[in-house]
C-alpha positions, 0 to 999 in steps of 0.5 A: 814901573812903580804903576805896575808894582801898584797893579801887582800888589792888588792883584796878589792882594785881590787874589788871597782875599777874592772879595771883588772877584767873589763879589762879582761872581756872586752877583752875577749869577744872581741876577742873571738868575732872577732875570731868567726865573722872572721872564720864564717861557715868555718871548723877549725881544732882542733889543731888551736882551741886550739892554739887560746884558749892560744892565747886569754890567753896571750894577756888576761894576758897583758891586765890586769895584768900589773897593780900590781905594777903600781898602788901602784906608782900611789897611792904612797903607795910604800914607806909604803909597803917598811917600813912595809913588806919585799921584798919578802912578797910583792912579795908573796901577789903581786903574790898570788893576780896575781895567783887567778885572772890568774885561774878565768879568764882562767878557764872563757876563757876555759869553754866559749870557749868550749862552742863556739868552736864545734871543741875544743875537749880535749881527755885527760882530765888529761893532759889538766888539767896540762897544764892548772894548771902549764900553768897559774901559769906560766903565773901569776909568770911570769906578776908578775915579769914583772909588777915590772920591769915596775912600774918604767918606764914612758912607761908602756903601751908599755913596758909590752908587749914588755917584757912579749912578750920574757919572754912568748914566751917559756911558751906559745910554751910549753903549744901549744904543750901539748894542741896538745898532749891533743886533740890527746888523747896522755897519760901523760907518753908520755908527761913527757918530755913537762911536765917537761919542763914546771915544771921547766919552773914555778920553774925557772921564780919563783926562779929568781924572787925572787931573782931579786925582791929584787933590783927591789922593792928598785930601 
């Protein structure tokens, strides 16, 4: 329960202030903008479409996720949360909080970039659906984590992305490949090996941090 009183108070925080939402909002429109004055009339192919689709996710990601736990350091509520709740409930409510923004801003990028991209195709709904769902989680799991290392540092603007960068890399490769696999109209069965890869991808990046969590929150 005090994970879901720490996801509330962001929430209600999140939607009085608007900076992530705002944030991504912003950054979204402007790049899928550039994008679109940048190919003009020319023919893209359907695998470059959907390369740029996750290209516009990770960086939509860096831009407005990084913001967790920095502001509690701002605020200077950090020591109350560590009073009250234990590590690994701040990291829940922090993560759930993380996980509901990923999905409704990816799921605004996809449906609005489908509508802008002709050529963005998915033949296999099925496998999309997967990569999308176990993709953002990833990506949610995976700032969260980051976003606690970086709360401490001076440098937070620049340090985000230079971490998230590595950190992402693999995900974002993984989820270029079964995005492919997904326009070609390729089965899930012939997939299991990329979906599988990305599973343990999520499982992994969510056990250890969980398990480093702890030493970051009371650093």
């Amino acid at each position: 329960m005090k994970a879901i009183a720490v996801f509330k108070k962001d929430w209600e925080s999140e939607l009085r202030t608007r900076y992530a939402i705002n944030a991504l909002a912003m950054f979204i429109l402007v790049t899928i903008s550039v994008i679109l004055f940048s190919i003009g009339d020319e023919k893209i192919s359907e695998f470059l479409t959907g390369g740029l689709l996750w290209v516009v996710i990770f960086f939509s990601a860096m831009s407005g996720l990084a913001r967790a736990f920095v502001s509690e350091e701002e605020r200077g509520t950090t020591l109350t949360l560590q009073l009250i709740a234990a590590p690994s409930t701040v990291f829940s409510g922090k993560l759930l909080f993380n996980i509901v923004l990923v999905f409704l801003i990816n799921f605004a990028i996809t449906i609005l970039y489908s509508m802008l991209f002709s050529t963005f195709v998915i033949r296999n709904f099925s496998l999309f659906t997967i990569a999308f769902i176990f993709g953002s989680l990833g990506i949610a799991i995976s700032s969260t984590i980051i976003a606690a290392i970086i709360s401490k540092a001076n440098t937070k603007g620049t340090l985000y992305p230079v971490l998230s960068f590595p950190i992402l890399l693999p995900l974002i490769l993984i989820l270029l490949e079964i995005t492919k696999f997904s326009i070609n109209g390729v089965t899930v069965s012939e997939a299991w090996v990329e979906i599988a890869v990305l599973v343990c991808y999520d499982i992994i990046m969510l056990t250890a941090s969980y398990l480093l969590f702890d030493f970051i929150w009371k650093e």
